[in-house]
N, C-alpha and C positions, 0 to 999 in steps of 0.2 A: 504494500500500500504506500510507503514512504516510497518508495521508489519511483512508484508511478508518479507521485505529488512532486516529487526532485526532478524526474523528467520534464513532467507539464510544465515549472518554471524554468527549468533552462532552456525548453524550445520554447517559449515567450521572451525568455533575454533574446535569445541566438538572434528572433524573427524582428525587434526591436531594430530600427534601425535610427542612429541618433545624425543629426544633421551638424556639419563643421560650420564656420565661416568659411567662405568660396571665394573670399579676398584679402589680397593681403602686401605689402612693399618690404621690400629689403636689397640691400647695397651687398655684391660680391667684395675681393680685396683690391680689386680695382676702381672701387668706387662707382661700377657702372649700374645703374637702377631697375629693376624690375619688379612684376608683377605677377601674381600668382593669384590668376583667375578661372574659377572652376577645374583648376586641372590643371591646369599649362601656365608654364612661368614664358613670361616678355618682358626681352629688355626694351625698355623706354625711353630712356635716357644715356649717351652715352659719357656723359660728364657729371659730378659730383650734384645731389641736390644739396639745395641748404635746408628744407625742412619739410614733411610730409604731415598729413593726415590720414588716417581711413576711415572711412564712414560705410553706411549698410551697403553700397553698390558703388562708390568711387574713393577717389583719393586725390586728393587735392595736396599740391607741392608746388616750391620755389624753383624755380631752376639753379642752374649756375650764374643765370645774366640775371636773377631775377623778376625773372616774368613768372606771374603762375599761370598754373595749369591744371588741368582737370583730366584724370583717366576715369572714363564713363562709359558704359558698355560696351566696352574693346575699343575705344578710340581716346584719344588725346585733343583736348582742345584749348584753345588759349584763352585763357582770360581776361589778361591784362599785362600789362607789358611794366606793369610797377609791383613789386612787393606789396601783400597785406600789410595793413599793420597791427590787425587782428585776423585770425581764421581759428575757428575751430568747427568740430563737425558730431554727430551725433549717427546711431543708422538712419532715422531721418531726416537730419537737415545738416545743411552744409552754410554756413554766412560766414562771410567775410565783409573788412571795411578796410579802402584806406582812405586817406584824405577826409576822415570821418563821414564817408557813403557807406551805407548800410546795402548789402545783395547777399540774397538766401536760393542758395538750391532749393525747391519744392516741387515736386509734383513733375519729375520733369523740364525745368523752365528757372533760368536764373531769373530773376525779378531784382529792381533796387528798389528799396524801400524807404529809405532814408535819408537825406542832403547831407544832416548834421548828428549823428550818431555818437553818442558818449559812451564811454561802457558799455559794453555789447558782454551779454552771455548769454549762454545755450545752454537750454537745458536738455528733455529727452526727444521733445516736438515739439518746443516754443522757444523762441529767443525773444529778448528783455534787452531793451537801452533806453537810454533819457536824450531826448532829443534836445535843441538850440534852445529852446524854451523853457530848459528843465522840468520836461512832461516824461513823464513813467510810461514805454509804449512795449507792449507785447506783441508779439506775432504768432500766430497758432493756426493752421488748418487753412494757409494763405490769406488770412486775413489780418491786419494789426488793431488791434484796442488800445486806445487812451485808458489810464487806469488812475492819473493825476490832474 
């Protein structure tokens, strides 16, 4: 009887299947940058970045010249040709500011949000700054709320 009950849960682990993250960056000792997406690593870069993120389906980094960039379902795209002065990312949002402009990955679609953006943080699916006017503004579900 125990045996059969030892059985029935180990063929329910065995049949269990747990799911990884399917994304991910890292630097060989040459410094050259790749990407390990569902399976298959791509280098992307062949010169040193200055800093990355990963987020649930991209990764957001500096280059060497400083431009960022966006790896987004198998393709590289450019950003902007200056340094953030903030980024960070979440698996759902991705915002960035510099020159205190506020632009959020959402939904597919970079969006700017913000002219004058202070403080920016992210949280799991909302980002939080205090805009020119020292107003408390949230963003959530592609919308921003006044909350001050």
């Amino acid at each position: 009887m125990y045996v059969r009950i030892l059985f029935l849960i180990l063929f329910c682990l065995l049949q269990h299947q747990s799911k990884a993250q399917y994304l991910a960056a890292f630097e060989d000792e040459q410094k050259f940058f790749y990407v390990f997406d569902n399976g298959n690593i791509t280098r992307i870069e062949f010169n040193q970045v200055k800093n990355y993120t990963v987020g649930g389906n991209w990764i957001a980094y500096t280059d060497f010249q400083n431009r960022l960039k966006l790896y987004y379902k198998g393709k590289v795209f450019d950003l902007q040709d200056v340094s953030p002065g903030v980024i960070q990312s979440t698996d759902y949002l991705l915002a960035y500011s510099f020159f205190k402009q506020m632009r959020i990955l959402w939904d597919d679609k970079i969006s700017s949000f913000e002219t004058w953006a202070y403080d920016p943080s992210i949280g799991d699916s909302l980002v939080a700054w205090v805009d020119y006017f020292n107003t408390f503004k949230v963003f959530e579900n592609g919308k921003v709320t006044t909350l001050e």
